[in-house]
C-alpha positions as CSV (number, residue, x, y, z in Angstrom):
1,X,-143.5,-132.3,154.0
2,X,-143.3,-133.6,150.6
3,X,-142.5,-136.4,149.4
4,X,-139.7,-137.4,146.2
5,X,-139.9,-140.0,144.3
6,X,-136.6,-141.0,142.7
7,X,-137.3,-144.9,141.2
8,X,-140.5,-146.5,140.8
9,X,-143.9,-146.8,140.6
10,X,-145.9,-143.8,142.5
11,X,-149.2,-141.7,142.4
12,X,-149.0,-138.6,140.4
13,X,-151.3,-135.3,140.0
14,X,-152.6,-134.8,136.5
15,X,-153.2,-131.9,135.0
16,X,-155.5,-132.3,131.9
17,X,-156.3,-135.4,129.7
18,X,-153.5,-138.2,129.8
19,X,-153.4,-141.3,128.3
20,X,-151.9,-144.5,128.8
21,X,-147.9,-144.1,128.1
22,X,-147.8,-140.8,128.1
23,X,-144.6,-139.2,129.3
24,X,-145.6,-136.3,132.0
25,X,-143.7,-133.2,132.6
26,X,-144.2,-130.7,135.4
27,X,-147.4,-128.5,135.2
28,X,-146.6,-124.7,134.8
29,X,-150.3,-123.8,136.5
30,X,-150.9,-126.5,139.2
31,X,-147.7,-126.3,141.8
32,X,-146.6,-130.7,142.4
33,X,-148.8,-131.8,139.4
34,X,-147.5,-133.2,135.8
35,X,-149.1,-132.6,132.4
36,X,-149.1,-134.9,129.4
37,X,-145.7,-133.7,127.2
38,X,-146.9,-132.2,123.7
39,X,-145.5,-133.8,120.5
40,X,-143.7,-130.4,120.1
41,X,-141.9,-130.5,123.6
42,X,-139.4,-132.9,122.9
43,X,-136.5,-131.3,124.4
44,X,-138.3,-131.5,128.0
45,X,-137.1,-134.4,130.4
46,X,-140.3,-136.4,131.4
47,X,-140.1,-136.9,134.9
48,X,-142.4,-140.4,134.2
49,X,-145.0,-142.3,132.2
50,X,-148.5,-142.7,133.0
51,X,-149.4,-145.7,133.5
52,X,-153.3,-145.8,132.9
53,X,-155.3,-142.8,131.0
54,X,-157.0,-140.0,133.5
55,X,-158.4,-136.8,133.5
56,X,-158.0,-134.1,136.7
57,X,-157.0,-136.7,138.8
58,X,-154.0,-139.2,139.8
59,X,-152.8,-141.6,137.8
60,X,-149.7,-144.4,138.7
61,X,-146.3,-143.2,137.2
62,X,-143.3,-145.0,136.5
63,X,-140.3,-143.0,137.5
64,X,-136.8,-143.3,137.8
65,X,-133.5,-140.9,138.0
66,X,-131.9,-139.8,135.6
67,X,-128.6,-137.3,135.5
């Protein structure tokens, strides 16, 4: 089972280096893990922002939904 997170504050998967406020976007390699978005990815909806800076490991995400 897996869970969804549609508002609020919750653990995420990180792929790579992330820093604090950066927005995440789904990782193409790691299936249920986000990536730091690229300066050149604007059009991508982030699906949160990091909350504190990690690297290869979880990080707290602010999320919400958005249509």
């Amino acid at each position: 089972m897996v869970g969804i997170a549609l508002v609020g504050t919750v653990p995420v998967r990180i792929v790579g280096s992330v820093k604090k406020f950066d927005k995440l976007v789904p990782s193409k390699k790691v299936l249920g893990a986000a990536r730091a978005r690229k300066w050149y990815e604007f059009w991508k909806k982030p699906i949160g922002i990091a909350m504190n800076a990690s690297v290869d490991e979880m990080v707290e995400c602010v999320t919400r939904l958005e249509f």
